[in-house]
ROBA-989458 format. One line per 8 residues: number of its first residue (from 1); their letters; for each residue x, y, z of N, C-alpha, C. Coordinates in pm, 1 decimal. Example, Ala and Ser with C-alpha at 12.3 -4.5 7.8 and 13.67 -1.06 7.14 Angstrom:
<pts>
1	as	1319.0,-569.0,780.0,1230.0,-450.0,780.0,1320.0,-330.0,780.0 ~ 1285.0,-225.0,708.0,1367.0,-106.0,714.0,1290.0,3.0,787.0 .
</pts>
This chain:
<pts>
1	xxxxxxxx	13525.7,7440.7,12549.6,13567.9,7537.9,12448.8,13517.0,7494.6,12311.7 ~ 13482.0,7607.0,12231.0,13384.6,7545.2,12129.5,13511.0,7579.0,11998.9 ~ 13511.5,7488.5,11854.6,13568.1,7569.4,11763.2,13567.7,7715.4,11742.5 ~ 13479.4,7809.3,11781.0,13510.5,7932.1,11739.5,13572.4,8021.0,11829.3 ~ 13571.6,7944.4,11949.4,13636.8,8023.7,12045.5,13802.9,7992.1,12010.1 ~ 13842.3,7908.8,11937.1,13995.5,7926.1,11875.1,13993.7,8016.9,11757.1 ~ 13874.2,8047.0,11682.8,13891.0,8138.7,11585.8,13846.9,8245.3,11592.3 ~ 13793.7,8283.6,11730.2,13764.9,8405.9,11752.1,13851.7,8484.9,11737.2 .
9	xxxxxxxx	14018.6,8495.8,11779.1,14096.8,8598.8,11766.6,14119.2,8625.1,11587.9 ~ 14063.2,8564.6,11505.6,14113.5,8575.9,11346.7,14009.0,8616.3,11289.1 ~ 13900.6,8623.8,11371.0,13784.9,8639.6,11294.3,13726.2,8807.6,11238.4 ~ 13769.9,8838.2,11318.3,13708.9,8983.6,11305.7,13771.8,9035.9,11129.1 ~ 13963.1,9018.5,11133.6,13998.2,9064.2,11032.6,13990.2,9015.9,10896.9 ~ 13929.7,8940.2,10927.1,13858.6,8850.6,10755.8,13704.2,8866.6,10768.2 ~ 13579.1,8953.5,10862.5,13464.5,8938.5,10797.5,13403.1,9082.0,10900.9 ~ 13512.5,9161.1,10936.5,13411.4,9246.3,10986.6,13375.6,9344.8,10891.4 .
17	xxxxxxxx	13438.4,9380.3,10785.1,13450.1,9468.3,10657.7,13327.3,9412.4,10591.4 ~ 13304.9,9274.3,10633.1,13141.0,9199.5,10541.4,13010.5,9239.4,10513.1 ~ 12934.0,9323.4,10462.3,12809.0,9411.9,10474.7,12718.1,9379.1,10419.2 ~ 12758.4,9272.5,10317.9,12713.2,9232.8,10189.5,12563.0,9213.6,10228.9 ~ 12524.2,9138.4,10313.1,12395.5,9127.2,10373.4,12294.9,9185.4,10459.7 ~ 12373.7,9304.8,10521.7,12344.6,9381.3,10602.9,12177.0,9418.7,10542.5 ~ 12178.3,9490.3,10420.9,12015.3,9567.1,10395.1,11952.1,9450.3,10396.5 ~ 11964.5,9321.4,10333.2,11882.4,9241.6,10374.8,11804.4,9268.2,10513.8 .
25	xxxxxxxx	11910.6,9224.0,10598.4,11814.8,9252.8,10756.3,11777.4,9382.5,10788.3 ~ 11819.8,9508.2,10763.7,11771.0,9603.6,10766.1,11636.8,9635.8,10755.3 ~ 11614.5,9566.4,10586.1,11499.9,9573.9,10576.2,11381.8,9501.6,10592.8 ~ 11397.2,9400.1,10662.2,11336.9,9308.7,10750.6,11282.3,9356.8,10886.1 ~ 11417.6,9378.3,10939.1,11361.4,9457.9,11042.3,11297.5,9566.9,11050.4 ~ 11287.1,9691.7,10950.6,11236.3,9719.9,10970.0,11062.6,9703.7,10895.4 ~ 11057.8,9630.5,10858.5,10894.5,9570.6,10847.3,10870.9,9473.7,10930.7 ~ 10919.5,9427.8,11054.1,10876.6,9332.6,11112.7,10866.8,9437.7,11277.2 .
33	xxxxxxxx	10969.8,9521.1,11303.2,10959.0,9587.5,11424.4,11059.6,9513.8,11524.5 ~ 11041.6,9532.3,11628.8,11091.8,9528.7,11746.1,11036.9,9378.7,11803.5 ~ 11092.9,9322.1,11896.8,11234.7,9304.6,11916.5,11300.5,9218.6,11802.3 ~ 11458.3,9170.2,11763.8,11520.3,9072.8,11702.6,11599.1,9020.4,11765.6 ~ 11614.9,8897.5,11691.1,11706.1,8758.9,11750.4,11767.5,8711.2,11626.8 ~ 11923.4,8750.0,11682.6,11997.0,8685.2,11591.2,12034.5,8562.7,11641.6 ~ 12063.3,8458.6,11590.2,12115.4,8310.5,11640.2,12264.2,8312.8,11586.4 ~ 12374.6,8251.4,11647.9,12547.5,8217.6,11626.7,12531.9,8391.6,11576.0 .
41	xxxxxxxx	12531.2,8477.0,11655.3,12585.9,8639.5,11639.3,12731.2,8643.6,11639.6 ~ 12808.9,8599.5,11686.7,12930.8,8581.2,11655.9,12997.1,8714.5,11734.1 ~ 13096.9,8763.4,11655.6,13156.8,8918.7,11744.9,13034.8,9039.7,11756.3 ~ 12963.6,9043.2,11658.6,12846.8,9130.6,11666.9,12845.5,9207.7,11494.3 ~ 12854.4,9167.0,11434.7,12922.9,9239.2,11268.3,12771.8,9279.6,11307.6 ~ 12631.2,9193.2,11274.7,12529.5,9262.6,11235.6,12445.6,9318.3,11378.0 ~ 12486.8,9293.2,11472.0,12426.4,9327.8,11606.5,12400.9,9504.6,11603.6 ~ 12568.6,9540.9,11583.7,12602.2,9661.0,11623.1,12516.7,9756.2,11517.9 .
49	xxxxxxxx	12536.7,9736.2,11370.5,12455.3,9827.2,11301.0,12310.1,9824.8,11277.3 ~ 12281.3,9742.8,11339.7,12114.8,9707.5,11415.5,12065.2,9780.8,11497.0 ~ 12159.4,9789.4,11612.0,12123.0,9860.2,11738.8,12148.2,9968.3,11733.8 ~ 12223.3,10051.5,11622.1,12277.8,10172.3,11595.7,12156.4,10246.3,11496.8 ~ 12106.9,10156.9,11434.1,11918.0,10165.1,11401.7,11828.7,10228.3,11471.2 ~ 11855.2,10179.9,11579.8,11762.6,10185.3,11715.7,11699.8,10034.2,11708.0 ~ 11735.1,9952.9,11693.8,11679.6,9799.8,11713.8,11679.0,9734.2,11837.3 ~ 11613.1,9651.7,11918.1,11659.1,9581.0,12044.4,11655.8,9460.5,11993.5 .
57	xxxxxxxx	11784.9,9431.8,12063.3,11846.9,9257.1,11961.8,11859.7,9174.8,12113.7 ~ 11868.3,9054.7,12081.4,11900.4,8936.4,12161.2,12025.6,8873.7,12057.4 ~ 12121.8,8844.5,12094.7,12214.7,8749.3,12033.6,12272.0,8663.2,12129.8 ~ 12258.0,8594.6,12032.0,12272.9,8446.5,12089.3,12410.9,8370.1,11977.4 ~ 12516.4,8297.5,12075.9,12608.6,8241.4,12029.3,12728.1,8135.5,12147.7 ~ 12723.9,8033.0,12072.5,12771.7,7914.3,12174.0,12912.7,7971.6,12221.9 ~ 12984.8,8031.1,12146.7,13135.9,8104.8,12215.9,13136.7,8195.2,12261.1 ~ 13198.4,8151.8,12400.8,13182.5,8292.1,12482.4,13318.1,8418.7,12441.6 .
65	xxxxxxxx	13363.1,8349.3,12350.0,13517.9,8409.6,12350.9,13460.3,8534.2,12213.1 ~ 13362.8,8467.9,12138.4,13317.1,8569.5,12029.8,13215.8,8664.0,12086.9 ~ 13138.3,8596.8,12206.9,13061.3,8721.6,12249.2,13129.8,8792.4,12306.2 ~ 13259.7,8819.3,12367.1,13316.9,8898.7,12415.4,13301.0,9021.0,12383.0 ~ 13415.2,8976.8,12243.6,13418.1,9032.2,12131.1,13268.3,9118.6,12060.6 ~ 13190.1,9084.7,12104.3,13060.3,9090.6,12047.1,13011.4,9251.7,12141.2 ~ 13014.5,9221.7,12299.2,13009.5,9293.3,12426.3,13101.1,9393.1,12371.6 ~ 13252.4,9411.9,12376.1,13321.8,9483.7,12314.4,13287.2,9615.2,12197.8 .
73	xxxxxxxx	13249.4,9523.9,12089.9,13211.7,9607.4,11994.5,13079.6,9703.8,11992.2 ~ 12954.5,9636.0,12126.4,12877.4,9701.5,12110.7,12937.0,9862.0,12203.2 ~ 13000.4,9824.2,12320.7,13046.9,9928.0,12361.9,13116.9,10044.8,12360.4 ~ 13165.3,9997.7,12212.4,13270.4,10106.1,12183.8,13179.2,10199.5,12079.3 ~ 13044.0,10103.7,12012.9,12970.8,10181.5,11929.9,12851.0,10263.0,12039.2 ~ 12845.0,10248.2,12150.7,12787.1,10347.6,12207.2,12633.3,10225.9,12270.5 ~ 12619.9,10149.1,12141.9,12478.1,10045.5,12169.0,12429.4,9937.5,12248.8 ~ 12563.5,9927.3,12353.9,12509.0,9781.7,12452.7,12396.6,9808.6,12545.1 .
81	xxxxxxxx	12334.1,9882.6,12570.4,12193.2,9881.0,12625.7,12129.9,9814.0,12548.9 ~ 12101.0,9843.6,12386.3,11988.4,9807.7,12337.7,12016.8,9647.9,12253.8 ~ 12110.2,9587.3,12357.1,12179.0,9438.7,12291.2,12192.8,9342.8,12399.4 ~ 12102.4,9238.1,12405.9,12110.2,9139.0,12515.9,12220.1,9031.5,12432.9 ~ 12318.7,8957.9,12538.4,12424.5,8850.6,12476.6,12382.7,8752.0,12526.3 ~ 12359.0,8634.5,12498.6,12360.7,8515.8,12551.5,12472.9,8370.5,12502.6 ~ 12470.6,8343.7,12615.7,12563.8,8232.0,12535.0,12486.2,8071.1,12590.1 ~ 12481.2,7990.3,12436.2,12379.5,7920.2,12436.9,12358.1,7857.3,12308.9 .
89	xxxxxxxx	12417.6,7713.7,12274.4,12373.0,7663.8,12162.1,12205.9,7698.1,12135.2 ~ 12205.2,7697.2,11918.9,12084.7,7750.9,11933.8,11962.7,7639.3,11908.3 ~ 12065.3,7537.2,11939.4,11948.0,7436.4,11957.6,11917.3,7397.5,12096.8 ~ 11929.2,7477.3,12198.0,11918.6,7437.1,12329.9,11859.5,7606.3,12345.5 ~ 11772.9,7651.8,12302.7,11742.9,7815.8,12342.2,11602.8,7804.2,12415.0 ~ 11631.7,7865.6,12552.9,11519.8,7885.8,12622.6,11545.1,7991.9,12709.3 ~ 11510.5,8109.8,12626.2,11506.1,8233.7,12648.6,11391.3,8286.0,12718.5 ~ 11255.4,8250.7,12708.4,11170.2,8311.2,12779.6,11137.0,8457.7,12703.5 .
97	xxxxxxxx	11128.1,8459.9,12589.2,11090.5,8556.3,12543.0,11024.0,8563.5,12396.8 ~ 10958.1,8640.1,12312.6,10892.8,8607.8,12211.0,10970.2,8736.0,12142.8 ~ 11015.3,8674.7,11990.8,11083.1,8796.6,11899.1,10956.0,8808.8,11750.7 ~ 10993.2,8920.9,11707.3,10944.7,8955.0,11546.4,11005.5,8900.7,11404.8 ~ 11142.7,8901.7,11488.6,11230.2,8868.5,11297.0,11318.1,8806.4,11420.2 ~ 11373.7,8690.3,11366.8,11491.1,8560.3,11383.5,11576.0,8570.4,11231.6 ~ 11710.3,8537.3,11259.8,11751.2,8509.7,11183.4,11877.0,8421.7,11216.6 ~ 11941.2,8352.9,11143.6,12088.3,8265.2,11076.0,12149.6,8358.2,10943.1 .
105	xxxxxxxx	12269.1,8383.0,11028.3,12324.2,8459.8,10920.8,12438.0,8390.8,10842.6 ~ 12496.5,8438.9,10682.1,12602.6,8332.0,10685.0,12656.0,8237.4,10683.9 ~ 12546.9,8134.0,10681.7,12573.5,7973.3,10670.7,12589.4,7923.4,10800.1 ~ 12582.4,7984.8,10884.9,12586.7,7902.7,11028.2,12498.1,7818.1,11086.8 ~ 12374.6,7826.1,11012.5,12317.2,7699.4,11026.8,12365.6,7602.4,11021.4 ~ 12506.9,7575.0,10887.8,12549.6,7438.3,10871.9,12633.6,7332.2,10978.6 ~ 12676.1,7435.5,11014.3,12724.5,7382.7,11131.6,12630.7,7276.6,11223.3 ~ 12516.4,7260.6,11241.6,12451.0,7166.8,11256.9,12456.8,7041.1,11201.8 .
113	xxxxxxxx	12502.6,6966.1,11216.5,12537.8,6859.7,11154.1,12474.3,6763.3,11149.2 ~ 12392.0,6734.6,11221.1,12292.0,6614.1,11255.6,12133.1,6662.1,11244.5 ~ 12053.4,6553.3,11203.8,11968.0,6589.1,11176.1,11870.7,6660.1,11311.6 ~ 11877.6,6585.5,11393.7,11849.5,6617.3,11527.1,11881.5,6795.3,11560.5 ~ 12008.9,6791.3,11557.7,11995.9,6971.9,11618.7,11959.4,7009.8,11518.5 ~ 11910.0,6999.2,11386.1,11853.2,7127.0,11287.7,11746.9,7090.5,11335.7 ~ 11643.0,6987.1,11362.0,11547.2,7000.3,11380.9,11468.2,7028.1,11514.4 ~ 11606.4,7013.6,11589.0,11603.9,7138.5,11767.5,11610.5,7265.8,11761.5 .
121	xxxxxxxx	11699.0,7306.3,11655.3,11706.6,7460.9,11641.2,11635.1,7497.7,11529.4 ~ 11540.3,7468.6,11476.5,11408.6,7490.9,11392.1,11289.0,7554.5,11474.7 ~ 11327.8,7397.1,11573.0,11157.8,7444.9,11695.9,11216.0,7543.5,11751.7 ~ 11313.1,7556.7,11837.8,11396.8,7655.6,11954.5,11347.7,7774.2,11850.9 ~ 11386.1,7837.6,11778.0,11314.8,7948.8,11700.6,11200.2,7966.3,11678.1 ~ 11120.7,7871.0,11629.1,10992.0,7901.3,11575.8,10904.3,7903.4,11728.2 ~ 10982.0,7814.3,11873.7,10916.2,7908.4,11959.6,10937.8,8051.1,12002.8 ~ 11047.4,8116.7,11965.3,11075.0,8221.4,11991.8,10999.1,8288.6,11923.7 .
129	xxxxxxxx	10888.3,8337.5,11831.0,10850.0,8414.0,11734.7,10737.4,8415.8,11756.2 ~ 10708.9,8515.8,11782.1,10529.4,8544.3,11781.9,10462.8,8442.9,11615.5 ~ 10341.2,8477.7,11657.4,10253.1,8394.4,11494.3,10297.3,8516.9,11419.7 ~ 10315.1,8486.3,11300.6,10367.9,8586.2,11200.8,10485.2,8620.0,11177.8 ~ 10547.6,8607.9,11298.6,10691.4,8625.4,11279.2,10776.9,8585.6,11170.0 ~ 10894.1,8663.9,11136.6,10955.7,8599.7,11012.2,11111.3,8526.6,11065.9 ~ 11164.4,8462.9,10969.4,11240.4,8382.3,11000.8,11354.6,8416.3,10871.5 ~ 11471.1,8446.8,10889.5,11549.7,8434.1,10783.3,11636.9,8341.5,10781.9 .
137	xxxxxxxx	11683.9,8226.6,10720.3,11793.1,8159.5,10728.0,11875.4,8135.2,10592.6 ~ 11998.5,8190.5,10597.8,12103.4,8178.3,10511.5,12186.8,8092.0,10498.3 ~ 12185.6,8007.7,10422.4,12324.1,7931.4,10424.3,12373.5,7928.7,10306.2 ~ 12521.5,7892.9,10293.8,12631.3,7873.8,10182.4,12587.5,7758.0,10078.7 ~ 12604.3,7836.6,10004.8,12566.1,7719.3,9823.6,12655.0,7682.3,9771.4 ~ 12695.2,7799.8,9696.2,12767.4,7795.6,9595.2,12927.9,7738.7,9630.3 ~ 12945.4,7852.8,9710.7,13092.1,7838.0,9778.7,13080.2,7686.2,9859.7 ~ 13016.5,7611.4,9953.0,13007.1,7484.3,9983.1,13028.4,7353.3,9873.3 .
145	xxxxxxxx	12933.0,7397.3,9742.8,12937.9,7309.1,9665.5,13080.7,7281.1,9604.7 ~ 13143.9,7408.7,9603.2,13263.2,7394.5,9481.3,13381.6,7372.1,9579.6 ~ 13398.3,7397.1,9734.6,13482.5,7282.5,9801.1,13458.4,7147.1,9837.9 ~ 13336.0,7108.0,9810.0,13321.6,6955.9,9806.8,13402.6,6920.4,9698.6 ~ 13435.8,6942.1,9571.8,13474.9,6877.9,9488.8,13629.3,6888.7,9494.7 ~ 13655.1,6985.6,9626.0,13819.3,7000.9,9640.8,13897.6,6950.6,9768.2 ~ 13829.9,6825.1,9762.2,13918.2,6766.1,9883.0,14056.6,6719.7,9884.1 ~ 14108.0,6734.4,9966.7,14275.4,6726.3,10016.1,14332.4,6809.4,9961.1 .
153	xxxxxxxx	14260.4,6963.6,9923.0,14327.8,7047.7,9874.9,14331.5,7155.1,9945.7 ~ 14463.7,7223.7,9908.5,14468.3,7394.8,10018.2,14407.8,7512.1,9945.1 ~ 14329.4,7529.6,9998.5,14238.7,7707.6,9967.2,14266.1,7837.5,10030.0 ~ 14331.3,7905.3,9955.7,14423.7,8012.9,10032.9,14283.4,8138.4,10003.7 ~ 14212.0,8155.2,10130.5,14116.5,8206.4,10177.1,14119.2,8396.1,10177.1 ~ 14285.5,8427.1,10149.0,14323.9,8556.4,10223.9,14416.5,8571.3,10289.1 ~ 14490.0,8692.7,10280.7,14607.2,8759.4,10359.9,14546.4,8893.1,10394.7 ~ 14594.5,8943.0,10526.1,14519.2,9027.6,10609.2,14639.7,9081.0,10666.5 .
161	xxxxxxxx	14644.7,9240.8,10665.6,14770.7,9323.6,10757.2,14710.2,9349.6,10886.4 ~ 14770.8,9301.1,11016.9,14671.2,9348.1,11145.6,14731.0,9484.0,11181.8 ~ 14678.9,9535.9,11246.3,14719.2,9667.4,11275.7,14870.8,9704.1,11380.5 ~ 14914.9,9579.3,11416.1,15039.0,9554.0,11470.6,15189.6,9522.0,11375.4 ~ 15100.0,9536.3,11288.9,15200.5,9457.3,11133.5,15241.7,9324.2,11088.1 ~ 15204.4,9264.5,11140.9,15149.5,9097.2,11189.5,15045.0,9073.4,11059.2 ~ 15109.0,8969.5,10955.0,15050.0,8921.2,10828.7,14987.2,8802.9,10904.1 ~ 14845.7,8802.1,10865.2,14697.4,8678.7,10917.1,14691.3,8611.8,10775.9 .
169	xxxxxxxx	14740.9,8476.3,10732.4,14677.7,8399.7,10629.9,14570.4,8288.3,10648.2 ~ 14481.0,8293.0,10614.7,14344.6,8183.2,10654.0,14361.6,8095.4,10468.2 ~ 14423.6,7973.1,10553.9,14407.4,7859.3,10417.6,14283.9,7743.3,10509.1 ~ 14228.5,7674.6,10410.9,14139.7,7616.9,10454.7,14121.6,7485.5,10339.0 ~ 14167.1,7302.3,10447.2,14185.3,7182.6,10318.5,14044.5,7148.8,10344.2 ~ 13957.2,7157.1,10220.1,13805.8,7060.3,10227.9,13849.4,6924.8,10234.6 ~ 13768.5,6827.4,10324.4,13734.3,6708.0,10276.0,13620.2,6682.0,10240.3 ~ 13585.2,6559.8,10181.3,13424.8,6526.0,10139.0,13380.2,6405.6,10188.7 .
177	xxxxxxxx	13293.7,6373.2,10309.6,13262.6,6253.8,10362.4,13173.1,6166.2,10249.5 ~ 13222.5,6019.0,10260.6,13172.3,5932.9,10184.4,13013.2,5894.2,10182.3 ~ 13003.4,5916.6,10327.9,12852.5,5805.8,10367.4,12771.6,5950.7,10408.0 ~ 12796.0,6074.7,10439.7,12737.2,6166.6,10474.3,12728.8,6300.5,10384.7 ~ 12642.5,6387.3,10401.7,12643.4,6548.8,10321.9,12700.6,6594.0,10372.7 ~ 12818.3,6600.3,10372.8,12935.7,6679.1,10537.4,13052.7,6735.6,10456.7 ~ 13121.3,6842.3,10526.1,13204.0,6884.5,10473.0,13312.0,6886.5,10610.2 ~ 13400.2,6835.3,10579.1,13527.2,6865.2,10675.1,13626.1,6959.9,10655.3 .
185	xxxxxxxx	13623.7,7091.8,10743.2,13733.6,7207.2,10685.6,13811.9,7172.0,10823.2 ~ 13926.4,7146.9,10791.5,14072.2,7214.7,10863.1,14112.4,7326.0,10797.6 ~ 14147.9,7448.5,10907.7,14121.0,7561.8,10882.2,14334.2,7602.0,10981.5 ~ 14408.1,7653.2,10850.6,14520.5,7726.9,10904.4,14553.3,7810.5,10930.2 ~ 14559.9,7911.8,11045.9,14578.7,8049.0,11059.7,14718.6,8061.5,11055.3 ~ 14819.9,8164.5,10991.6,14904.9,8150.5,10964.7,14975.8,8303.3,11036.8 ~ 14996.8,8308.8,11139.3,15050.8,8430.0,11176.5,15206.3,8492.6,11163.9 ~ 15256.9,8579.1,11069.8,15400.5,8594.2,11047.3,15415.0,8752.8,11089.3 .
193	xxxxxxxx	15543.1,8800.2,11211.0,15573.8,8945.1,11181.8,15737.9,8937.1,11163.9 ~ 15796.7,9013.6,11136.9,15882.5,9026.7,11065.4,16030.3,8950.4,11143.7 ~ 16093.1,8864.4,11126.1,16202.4,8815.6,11193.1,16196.2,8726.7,11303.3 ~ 16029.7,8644.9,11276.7,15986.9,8580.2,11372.8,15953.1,8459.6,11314.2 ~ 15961.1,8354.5,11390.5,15862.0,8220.1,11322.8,15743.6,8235.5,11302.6 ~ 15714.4,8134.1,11152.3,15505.4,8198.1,11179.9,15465.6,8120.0,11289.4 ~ 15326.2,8140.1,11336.1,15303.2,8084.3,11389.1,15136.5,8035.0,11363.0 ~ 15146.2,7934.8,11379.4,15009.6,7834.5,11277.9,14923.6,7794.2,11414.8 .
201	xxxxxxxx	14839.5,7804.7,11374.7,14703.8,7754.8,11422.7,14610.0,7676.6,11345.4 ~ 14608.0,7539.3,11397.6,14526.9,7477.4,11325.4,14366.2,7358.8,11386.2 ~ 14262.6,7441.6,11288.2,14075.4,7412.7,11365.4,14076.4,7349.5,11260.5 ~ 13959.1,7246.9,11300.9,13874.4,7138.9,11237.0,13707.9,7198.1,11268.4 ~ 13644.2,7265.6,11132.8,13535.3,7264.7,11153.4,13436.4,7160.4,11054.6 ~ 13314.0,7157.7,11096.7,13224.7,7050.8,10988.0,13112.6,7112.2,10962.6 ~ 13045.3,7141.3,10808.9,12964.3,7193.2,10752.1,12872.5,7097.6,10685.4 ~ 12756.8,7087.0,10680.8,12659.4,7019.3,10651.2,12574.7,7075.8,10551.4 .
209	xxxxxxxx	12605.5,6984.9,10402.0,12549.7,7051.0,10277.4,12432.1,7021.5,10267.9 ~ 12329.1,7119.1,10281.3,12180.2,7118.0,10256.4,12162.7,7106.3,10065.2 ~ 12070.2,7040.4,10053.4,11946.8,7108.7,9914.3,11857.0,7161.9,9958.8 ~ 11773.3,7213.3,9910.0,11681.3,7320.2,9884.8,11510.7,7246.2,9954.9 ~ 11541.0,7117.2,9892.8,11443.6,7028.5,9966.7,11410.2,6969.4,10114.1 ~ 11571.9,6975.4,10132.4,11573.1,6913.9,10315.7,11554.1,7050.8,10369.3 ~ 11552.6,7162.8,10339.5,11524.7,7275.4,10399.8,11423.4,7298.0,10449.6 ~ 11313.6,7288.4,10291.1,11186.9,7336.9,10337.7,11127.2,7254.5,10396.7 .
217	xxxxxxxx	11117.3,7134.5,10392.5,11060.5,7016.3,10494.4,11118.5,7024.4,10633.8 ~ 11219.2,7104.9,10677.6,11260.2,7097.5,10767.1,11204.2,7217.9,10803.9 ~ 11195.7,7319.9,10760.7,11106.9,7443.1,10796.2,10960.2,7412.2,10791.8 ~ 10875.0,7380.7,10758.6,10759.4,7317.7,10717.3,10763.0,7184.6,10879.0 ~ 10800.3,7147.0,10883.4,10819.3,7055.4,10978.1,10824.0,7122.9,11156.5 ~ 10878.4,7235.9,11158.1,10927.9,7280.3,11249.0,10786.8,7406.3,11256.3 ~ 10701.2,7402.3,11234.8,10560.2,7495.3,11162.5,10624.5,7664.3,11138.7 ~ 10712.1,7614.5,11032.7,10717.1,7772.3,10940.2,10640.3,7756.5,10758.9 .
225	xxxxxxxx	10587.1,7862.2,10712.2,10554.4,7838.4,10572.1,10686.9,7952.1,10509.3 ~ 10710.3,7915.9,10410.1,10836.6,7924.1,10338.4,10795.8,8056.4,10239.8 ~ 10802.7,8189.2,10268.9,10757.9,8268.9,10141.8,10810.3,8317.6,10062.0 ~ 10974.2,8305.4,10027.9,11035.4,8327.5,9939.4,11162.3,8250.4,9940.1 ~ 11202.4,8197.2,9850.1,11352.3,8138.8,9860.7,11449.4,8215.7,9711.6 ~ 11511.8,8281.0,9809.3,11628.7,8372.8,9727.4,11813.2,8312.0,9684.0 ~ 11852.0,8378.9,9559.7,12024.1,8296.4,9580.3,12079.6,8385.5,9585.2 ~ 12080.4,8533.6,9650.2,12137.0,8640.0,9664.2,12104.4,8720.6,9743.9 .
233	xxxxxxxx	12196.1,8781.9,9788.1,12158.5,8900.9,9888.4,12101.4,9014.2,9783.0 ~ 12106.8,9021.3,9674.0,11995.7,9110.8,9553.6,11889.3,9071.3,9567.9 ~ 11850.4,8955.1,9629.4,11750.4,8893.8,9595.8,11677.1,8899.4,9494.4 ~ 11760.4,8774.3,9390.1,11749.6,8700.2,9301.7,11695.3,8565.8,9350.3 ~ 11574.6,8537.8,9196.7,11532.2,8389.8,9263.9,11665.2,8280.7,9259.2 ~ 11621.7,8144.3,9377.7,11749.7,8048.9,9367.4,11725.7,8028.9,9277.3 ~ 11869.2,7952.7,9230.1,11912.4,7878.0,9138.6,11980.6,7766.0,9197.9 ~ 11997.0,7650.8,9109.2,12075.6,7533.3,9177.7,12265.6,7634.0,9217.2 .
241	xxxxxxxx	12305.0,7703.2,9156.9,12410.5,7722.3,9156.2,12415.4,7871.4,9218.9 ~ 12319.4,7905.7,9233.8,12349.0,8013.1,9326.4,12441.9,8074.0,9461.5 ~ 12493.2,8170.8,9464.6,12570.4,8184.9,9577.8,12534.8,8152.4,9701.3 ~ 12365.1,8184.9,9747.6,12305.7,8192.4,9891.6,12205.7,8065.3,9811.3 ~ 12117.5,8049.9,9949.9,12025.3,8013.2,9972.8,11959.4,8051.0,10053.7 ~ 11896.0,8189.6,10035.0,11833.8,8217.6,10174.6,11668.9,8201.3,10144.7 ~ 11608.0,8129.2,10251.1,11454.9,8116.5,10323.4,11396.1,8214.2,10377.1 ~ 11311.5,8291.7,10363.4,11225.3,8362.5,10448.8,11086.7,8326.1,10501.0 .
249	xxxxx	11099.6,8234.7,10588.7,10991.7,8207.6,10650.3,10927.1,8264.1,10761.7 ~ 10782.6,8232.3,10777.2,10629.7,8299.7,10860.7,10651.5,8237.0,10952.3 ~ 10643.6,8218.7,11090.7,10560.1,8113.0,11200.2,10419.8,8108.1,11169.7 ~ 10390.6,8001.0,11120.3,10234.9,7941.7,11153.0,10188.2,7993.4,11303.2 ~ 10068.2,7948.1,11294.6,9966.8,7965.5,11448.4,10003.4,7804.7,11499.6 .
</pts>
């Protein structure tokens, strides 16, 4: 059982409303064409309005409990034909197939923690991609940087009404590892309905703070060339303090 398969049941009502990035890939895809591969797809937030495009997607994600969820949502939007699920760390991907546009959505790259699987799930992609292919990878800046500096502290993330009447609170304590770029979140789900005990749930996830430099050497390394590096889904150039960090990289020949 992987961490997200405990946060799969909380997840939807804190990020399926999330769009913020959506035209990004939109418009990716559509200058790159057919087929796409999303990597850690999660319940399907960007799957479904992809395939509702007319897109044919591959998603790929290590919890089977979020692809469910993922299966689910495409079905109710009418689009699971044109949506393959796999479940499959994406540093272990051997799909047997060649895509146009790859992407990491969201910072889920960080989750890689070691140098080793970023630089497994670098190649695992860049074999997936025809020559030319593009590559998007997003990860968390801004928001990463400014809980490093808040360790042993509680971050009240959100309160959420579920449709049962059941109040969802997501608090989340950063730590900051000494000897490593790591971020340690214990993560509290806080479930209360009315005349009941809450009831808490509590995950340990670990995030791995990139610069801008271990990126591109790591893309560059893995044979992608790097053709724009953005700190917004406006796409705005980065900044050290920018919200995103997103890469858009080529596959080399």
């Amino acid at each position: 059982m992987t961490d997200y398969d405990l946060i799969a049941p909380f997840y939807d009502i804190e990020h399926a409303q999330f769009d913020e990035d959506l035209s990004l890939y939109t418009n990716f895809a559509e200058l790159c064409g057919n087929p796409l591969l999303e990597l850690a797809c999660g319940s399907g937030r960007l799957l479904v309005p992809l395939a509702r495009q007319g897109y044919e997607l591959t998603g790929v994600d290590s919890s089977g409990s979020m692809l469910e969820l993922a299966q689910e949502a495409l079905e109710q939007a009418g689009v699971a034909a044109r949506c393959k699920l796999v479940q499959e760390s994406m540093s272990r991907l051997r799909l047997g197939q060649k895509f146009r546009l790859a992407f990491i959505a969201l910072g889920s790259f960080g989750h890689m923690c070691t140098r080793q699987e970023q630089r497994q799930t670098l190649a695992a992609v860049r074999d997936h991609l025809t020559t030319g292919g593009k590559f998007i990878l997003d990860i968390s800046n801004e928001d990463a940087r400014y809980m490093e500096h808040l360790s042993s502290q509680m971050l009240h993330q959100g309160t959420w009404q579920r449709e049962d009447g059941a109040l969802l609170t997501h608090l989340v304590s950063p730590a900051s590892s000494l000897t490593k770029h790591l971020l340690e979140l214990t993560h509290f789900y806080e479930e209360h309905r009315q005349g009941e005990a809450v009831q808490r749930t509590v995950i340990t996830t670990h995030l791995y703070l990139f610069e801008r430099n271990e990126v591109e050497l790591l893309l560059e390394e893995a044979g992608f060339s790097i053709n724009d590096v953005y700190g917004d889904y406006e796409l705005s150039p980065f900044e050290h303090d920018s919200p995103r960090m997103i890469f858009i990289a080529e596959a080399r020949k």
